[in-house]
Structures are given as C-alpha cells and as structure tokens.
N, C-alpha and C positions, 0 to 999 in steps of 0.2 A: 504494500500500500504506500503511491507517494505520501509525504509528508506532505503539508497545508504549503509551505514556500513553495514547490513545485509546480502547483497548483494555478501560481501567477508565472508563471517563466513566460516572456515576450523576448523577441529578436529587439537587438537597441533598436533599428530603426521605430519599431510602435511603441516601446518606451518612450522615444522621444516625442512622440504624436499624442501622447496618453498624458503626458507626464508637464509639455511643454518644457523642460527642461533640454537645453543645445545640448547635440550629438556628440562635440567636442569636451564638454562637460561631465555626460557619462561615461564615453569612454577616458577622460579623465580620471573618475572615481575608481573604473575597474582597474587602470595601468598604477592606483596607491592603494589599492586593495578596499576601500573604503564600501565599495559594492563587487559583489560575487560574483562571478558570470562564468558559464561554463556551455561548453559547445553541444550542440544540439542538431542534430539534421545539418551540420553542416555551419550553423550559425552560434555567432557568438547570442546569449538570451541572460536574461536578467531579471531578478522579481521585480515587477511593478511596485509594489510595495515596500520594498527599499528602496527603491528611487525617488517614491513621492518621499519617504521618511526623512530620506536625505536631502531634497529638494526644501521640505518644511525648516528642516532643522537650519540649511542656508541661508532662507529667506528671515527665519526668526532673526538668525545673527544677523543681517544685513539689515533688519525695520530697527534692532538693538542701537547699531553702532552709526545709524545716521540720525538715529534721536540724540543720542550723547553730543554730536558734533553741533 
C-alpha cells in the first residue's frame, strides 16, 4: 500500500501549474534537498504538498521581512 505522500507525486512541470511556484525554484528546492523528488515513468515528480508547504513557508518569510523593513 502506497503511503499518503505518494498519493500527490506530480511531474515539476504540474507542480508548477498547481502550485504557481517558478520551475527554477523547484527545481531549486530539489538540487538542496529541501523537497524530494524521485523518478517516475521517466520523470523527475514531486509531492504537491510539499511544495505548497514550502511555497507557504517562503511566502510567510517574505510578508515577515518586508513588514520589518
């Protein structure tokens, strides 16, 4: 039985469609390991839901550090 993370595996490209987060960005995250990605039918795939997580977590810090300024 896959596990629930499985469940969302997407190819970057629909992560990026999904997610709005630039292409350069995820595959950012994957090349510091920050997000998991692992080959599938030929494609690199990724949970949706770590992307948005990571995506949220970005944005948090970035509404953070331009209130301070």
């Amino acid at each position: 039985m896959p596990d629930e993370s499985e469940n969302d595996l997407r190819p970057i490209p629909e992560v990026v469609d999904i997610t709005g987060v630039p292409r350069r960005t995820v595959y950012r995250w994957v090349q510091s390991g920050k997000l998991t990605a692992r080959t599938q039918d030929g494609q690199q795939v990724v949970s949706v839901a770590a992307a948005r997580a990571l995506a949220a977590a970005r944005d948090a810090t970035d509404g953070l550090g331009s209130a301070v300024r």
